[in-house]
PyMOL Python script that loads the backbone (N, CA, C, O; Angstrom):
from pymol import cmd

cmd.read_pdbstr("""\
ATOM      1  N   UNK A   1     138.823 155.711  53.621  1.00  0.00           N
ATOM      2  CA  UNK A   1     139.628 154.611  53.131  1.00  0.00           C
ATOM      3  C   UNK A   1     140.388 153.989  54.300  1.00  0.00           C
ATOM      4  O   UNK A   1     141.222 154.600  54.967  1.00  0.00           O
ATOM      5  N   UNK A   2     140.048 152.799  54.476  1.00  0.00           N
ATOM      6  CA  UNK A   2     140.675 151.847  55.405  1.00  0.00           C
ATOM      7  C   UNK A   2     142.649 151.566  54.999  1.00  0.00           C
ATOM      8  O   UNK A   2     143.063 151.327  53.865  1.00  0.00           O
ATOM      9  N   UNK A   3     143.488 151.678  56.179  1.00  0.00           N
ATOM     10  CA  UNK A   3     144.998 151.206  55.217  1.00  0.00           C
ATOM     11  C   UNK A   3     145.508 151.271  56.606  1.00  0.00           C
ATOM     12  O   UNK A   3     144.784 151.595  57.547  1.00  0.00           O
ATOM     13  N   UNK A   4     146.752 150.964  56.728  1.00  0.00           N
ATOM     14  CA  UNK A   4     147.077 149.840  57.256  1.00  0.00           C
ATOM     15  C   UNK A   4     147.519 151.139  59.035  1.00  0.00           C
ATOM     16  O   UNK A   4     147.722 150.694  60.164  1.00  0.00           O
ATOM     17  N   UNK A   5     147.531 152.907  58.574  1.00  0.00           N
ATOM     18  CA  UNK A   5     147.534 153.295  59.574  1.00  0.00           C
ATOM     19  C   UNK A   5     146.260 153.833  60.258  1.00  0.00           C
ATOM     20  O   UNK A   5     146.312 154.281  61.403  1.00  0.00           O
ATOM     21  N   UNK A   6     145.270 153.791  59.643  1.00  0.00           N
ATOM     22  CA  UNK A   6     143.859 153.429  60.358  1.00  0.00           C
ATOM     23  C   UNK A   6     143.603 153.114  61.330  1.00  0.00           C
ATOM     24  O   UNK A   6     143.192 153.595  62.386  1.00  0.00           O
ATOM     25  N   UNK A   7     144.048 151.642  60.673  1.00  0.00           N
ATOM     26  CA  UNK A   7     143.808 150.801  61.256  1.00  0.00           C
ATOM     27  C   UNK A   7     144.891 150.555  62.437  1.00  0.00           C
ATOM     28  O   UNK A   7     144.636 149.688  63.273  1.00  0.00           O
ATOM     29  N   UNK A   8     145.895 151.174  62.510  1.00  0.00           N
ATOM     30  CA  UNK A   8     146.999 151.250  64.220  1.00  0.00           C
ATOM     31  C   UNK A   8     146.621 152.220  65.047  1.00  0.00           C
ATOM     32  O   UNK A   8     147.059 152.367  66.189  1.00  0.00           O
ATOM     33  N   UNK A   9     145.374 153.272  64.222  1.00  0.00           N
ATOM     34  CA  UNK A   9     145.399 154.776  65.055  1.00  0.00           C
ATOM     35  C   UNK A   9     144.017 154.432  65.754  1.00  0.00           C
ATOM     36  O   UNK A   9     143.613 155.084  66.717  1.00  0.00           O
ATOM     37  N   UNK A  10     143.250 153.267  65.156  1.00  0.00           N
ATOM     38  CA  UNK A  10     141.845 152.802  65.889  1.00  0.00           C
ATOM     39  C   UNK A  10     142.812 151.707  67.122  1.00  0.00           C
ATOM     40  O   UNK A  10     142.654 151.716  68.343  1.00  0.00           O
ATOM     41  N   UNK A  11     143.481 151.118  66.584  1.00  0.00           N
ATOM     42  CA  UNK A  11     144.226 150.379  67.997  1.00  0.00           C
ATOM     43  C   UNK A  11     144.963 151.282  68.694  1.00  0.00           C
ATOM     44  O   UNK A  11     144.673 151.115  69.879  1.00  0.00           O
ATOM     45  N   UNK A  12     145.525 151.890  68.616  1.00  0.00           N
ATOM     46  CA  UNK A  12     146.151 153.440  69.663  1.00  0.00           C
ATOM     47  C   UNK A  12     144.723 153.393  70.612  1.00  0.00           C
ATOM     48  O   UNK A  12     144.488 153.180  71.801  1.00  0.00           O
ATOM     49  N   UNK A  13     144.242 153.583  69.899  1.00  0.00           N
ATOM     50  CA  UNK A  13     142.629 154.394  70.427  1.00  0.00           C
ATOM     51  C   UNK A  13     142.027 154.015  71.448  1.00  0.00           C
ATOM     52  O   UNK A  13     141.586 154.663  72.398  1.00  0.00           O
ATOM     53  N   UNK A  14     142.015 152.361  71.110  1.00  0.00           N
ATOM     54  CA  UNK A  14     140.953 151.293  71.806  1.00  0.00           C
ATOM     55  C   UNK A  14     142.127 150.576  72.986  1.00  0.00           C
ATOM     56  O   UNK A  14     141.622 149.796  73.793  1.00  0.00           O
ATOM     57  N   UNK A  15     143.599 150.815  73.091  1.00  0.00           N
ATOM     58  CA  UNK A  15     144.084 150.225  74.362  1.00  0.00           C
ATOM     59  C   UNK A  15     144.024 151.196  75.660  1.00  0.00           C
ATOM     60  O   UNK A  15     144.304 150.739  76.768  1.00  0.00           O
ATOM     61  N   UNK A  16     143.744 152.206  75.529  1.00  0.00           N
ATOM     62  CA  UNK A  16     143.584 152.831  77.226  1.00  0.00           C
ATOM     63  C   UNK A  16     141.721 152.611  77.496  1.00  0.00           C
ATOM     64  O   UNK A  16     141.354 152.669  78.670  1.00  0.00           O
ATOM     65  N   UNK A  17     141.109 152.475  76.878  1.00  0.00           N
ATOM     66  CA  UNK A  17     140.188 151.973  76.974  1.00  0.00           C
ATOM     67  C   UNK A  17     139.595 150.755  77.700  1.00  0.00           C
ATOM     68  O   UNK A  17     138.680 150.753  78.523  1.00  0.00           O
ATOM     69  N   UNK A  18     140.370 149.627  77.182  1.00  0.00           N
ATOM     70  CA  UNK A  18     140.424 148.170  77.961  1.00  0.00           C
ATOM     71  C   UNK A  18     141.272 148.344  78.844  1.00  0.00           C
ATOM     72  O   UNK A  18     141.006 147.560  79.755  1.00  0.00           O
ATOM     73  N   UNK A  19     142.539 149.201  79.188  1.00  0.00           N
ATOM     74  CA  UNK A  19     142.885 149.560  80.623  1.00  0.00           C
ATOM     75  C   UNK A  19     142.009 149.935  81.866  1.00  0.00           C
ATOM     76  O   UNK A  19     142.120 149.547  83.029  1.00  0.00           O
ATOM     77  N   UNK A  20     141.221 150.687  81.372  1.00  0.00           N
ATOM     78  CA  UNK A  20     140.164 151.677  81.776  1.00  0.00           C
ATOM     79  C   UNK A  20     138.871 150.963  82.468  1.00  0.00           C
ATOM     80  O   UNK A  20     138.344 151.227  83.549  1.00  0.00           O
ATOM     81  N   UNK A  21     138.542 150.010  81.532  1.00  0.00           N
ATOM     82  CA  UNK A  21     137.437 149.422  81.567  1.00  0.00           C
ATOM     83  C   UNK A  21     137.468 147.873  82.570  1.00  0.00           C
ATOM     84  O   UNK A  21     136.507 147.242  83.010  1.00  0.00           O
ATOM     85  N   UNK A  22     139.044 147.573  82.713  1.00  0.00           N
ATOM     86  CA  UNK A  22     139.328 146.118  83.571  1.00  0.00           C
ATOM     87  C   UNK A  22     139.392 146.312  85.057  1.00  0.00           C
ATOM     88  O   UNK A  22     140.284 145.794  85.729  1.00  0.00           O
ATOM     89  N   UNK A  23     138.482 147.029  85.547  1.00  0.00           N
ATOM     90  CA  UNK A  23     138.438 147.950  86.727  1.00  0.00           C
ATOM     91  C   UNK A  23     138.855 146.959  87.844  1.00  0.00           C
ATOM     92  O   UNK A  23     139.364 147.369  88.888  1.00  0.00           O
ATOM     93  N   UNK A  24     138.579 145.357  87.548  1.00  0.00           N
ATOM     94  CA  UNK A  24     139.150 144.153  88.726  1.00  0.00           C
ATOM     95  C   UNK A  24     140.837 144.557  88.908  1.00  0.00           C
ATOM     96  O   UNK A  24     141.460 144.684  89.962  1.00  0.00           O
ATOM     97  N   UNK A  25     141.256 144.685  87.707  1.00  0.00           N
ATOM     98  CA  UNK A  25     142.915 144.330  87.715  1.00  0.00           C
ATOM     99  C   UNK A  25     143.676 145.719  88.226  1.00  0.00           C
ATOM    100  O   UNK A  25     144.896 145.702  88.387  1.00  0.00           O
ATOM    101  N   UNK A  26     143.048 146.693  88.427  1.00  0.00           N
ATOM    102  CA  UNK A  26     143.622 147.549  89.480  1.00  0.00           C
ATOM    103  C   UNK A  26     142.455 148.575  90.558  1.00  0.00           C
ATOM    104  O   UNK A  26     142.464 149.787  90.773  1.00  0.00           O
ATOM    105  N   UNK A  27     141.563 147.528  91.047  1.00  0.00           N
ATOM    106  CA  UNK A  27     140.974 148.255  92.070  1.00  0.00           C
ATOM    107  C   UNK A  27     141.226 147.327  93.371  1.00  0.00           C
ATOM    108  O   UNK A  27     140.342 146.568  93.768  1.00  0.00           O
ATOM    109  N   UNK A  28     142.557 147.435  94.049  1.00  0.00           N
ATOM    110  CA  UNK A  28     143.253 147.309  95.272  1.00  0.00           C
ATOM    111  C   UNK A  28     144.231 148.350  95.753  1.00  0.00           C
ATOM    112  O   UNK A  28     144.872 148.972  94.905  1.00  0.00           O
ATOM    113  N   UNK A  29     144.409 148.605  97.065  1.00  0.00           N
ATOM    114  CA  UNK A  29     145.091 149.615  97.742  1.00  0.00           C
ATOM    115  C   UNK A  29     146.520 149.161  97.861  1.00  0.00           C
ATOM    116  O   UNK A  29     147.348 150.021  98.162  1.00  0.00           O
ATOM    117  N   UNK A  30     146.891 148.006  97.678  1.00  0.00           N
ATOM    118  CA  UNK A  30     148.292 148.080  97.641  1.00  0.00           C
ATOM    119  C   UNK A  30     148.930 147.422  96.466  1.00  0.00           C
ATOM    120  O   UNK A  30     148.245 146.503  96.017  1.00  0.00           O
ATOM    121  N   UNK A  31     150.191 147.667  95.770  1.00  0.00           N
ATOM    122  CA  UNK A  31     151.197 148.454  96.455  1.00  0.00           C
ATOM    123  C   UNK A  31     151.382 149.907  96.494  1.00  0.00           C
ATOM    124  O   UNK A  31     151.643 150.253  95.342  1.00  0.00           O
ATOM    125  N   UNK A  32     151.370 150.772  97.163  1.00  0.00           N
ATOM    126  CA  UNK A  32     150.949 152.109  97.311  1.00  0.00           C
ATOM    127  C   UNK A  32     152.535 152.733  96.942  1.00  0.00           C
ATOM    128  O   UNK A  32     153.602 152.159  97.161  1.00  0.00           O
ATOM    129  N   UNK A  33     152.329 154.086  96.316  1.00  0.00           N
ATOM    130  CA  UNK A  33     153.673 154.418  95.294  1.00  0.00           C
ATOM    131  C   UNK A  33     153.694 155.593  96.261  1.00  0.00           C
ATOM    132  O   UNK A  33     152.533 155.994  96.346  1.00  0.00           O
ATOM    133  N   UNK A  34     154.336 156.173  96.869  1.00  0.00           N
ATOM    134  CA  UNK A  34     154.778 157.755  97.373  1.00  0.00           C
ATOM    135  C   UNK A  34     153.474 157.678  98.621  1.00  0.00           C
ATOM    136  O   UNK A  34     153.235 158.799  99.070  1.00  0.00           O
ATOM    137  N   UNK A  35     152.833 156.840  99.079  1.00  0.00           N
ATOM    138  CA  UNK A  35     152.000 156.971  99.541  1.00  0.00           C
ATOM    139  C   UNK A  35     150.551 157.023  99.011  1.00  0.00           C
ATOM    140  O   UNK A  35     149.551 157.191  99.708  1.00  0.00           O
ATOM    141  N   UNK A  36     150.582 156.870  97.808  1.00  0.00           N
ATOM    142  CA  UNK A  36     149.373 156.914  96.685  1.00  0.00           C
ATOM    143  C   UNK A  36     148.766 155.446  96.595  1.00  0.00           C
ATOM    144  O   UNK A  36     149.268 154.783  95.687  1.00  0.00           O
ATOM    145  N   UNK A  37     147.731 154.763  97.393  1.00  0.00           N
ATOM    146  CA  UNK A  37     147.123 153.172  96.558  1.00  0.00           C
ATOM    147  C   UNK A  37     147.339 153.095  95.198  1.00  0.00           C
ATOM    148  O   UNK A  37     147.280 154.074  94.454  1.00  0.00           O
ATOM    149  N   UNK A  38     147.557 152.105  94.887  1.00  0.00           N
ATOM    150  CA  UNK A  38     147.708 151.508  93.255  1.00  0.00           C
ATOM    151  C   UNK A  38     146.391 151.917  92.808  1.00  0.00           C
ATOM    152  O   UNK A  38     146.603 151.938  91.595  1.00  0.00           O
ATOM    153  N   UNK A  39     144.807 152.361  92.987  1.00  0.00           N
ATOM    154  CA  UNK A  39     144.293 152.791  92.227  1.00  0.00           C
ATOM    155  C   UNK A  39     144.278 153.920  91.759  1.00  0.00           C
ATOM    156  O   UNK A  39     143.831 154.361  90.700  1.00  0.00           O
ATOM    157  N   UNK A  40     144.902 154.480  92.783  1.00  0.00           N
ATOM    158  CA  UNK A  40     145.038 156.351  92.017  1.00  0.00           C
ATOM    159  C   UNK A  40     146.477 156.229  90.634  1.00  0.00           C
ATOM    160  O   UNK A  40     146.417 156.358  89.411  1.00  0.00           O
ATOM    161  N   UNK A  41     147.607 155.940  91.542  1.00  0.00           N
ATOM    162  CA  UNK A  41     148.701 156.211  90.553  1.00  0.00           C
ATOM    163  C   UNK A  41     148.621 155.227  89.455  1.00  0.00           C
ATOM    164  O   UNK A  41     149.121 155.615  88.399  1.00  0.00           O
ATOM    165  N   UNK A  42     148.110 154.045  89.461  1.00  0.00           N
ATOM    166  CA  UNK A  42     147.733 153.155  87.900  1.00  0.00           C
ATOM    167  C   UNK A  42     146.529 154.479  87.446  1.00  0.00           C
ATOM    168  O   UNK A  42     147.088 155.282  86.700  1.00  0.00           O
ATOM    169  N   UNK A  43     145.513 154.741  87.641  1.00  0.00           N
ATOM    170  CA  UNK A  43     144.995 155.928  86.534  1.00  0.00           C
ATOM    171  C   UNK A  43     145.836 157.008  86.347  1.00  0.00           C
ATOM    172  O   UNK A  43     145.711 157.530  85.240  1.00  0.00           O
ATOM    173  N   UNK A  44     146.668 157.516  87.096  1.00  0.00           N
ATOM    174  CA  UNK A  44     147.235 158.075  87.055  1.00  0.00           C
ATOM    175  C   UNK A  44     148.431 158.350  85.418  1.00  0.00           C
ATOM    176  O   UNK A  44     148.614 159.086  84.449  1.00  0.00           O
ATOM    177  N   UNK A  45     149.055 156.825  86.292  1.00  0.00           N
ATOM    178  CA  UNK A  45     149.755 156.652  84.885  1.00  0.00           C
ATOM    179  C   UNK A  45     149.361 156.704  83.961  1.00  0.00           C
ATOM    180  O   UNK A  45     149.952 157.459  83.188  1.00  0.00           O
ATOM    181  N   UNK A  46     147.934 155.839  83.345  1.00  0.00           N
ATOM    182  CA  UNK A  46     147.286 155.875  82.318  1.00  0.00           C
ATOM    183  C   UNK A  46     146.677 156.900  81.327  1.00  0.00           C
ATOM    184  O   UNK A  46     146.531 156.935  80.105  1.00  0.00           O
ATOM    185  N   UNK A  47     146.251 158.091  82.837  1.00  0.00           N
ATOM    186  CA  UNK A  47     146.416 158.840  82.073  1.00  0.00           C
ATOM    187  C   UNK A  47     147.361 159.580  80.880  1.00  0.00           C
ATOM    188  O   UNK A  47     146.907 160.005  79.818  1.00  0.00           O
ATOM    189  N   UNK A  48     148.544 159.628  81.228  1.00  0.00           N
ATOM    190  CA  UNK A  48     150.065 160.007  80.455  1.00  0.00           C
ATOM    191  C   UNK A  48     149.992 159.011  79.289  1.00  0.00           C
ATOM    192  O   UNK A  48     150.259 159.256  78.112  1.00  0.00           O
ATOM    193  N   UNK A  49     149.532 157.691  79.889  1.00  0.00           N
ATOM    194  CA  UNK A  49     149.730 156.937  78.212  1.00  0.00           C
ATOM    195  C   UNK A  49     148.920 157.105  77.285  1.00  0.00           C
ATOM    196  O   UNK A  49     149.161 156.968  76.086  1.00  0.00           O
ATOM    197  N   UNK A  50     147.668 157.485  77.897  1.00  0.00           N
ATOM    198  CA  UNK A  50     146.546 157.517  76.838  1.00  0.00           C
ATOM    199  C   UNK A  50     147.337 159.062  76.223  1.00  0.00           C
ATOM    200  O   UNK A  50     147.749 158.814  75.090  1.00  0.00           O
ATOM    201  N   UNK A  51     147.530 159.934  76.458  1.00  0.00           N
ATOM    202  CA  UNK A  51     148.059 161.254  76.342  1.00  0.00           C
ATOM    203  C   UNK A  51     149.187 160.660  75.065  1.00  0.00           C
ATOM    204  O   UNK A  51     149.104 161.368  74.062  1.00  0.00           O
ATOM    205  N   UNK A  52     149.922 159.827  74.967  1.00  0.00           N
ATOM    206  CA  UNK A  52     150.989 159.581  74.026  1.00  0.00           C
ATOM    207  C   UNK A  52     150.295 159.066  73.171  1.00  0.00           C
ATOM    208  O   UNK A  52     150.266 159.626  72.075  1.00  0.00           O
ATOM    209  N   UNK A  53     149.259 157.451  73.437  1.00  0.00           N
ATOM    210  CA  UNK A  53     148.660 157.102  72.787  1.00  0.00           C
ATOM    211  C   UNK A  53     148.148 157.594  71.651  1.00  0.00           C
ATOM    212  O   UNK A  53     148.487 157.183  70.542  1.00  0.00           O
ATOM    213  N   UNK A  54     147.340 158.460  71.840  1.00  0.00           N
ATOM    214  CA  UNK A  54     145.878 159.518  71.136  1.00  0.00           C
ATOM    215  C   UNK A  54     146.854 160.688  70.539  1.00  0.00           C
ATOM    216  O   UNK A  54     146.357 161.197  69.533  1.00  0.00           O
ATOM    217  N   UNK A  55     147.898 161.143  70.846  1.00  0.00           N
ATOM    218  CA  UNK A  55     148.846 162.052  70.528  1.00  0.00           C
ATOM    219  C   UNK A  55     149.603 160.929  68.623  1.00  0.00           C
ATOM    220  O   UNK A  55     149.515 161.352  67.471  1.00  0.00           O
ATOM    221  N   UNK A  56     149.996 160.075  68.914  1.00  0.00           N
ATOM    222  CA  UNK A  56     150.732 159.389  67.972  1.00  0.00           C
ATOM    223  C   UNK A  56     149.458 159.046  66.972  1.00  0.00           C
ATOM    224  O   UNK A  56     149.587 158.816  65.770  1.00  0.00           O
ATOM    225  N   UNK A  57     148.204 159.056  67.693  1.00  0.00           N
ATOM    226  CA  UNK A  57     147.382 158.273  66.695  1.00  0.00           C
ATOM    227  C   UNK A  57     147.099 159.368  65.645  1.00  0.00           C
ATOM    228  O   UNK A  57     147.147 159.159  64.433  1.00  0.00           O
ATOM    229  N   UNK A  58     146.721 160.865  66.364  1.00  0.00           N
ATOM    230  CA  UNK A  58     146.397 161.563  65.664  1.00  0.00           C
ATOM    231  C   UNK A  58     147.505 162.000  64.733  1.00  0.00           C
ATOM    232  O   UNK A  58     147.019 162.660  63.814  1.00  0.00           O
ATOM    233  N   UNK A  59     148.496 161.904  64.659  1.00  0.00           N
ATOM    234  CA  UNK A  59     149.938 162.145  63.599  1.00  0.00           C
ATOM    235  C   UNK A  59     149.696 161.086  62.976  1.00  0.00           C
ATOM    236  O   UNK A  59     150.223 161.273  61.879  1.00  0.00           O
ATOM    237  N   UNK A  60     149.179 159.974  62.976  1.00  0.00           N
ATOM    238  CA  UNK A  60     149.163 158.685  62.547  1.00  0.00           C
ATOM    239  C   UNK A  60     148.194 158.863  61.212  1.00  0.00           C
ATOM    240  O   UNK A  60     148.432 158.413  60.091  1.00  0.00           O
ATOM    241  N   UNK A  61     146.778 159.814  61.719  1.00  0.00           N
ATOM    242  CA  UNK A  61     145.803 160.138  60.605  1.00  0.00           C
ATOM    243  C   UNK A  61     145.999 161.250  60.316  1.00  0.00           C
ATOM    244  O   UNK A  61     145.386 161.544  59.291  1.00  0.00           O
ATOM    245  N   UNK A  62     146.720 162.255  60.831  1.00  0.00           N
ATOM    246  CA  UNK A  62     146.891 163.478  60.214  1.00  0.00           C
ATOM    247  C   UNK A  62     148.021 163.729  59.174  1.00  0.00           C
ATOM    248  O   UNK A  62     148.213 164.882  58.788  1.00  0.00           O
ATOM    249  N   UNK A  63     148.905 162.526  58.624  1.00  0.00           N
ATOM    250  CA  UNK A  63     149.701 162.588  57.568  1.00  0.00           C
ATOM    251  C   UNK A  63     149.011 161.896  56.430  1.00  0.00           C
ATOM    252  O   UNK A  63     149.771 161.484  55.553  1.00  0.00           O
ATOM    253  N   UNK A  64     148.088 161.743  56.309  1.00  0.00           N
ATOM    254  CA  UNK A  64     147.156 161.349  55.079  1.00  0.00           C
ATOM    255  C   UNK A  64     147.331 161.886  53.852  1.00  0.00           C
ATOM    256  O   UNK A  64     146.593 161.558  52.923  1.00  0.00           O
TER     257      UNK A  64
END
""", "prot")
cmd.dss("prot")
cmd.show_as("cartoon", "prot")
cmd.util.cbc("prot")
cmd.orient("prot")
């Protein structure tokens, strides 16, 4: 059954994805964080969000 948190836990789902996938908008070496190029620490970060992301989604379908 489709309802209205589904349908936020398939969008949770699908935004680190199109982060993931826009490989133009962070494959450059600067501005470099601690010494890290912006392509490591942007996946970096992403990783942690997808981690909250996919974390909320699944509470999202697991109160059904």
């Amino acid at each position: 059954m489709v309802n209205g948190r589904t349908i936020l836990a398939g969008i949770l789902i699908v935004i680190p994805f199109i982060a993931y996938f826009a490989i133009p908008t962070y494959n450059k070496v600067e501005p470099d964080l601690g010494g890290l190029p912006y392509f490591y620490w942007y996946q970096t970060l992403w990783l942690a969000i997808s981690t909250i992301l996919f974390s909320i989604a699944a509470l999202l379908l697991a109160r059904r």
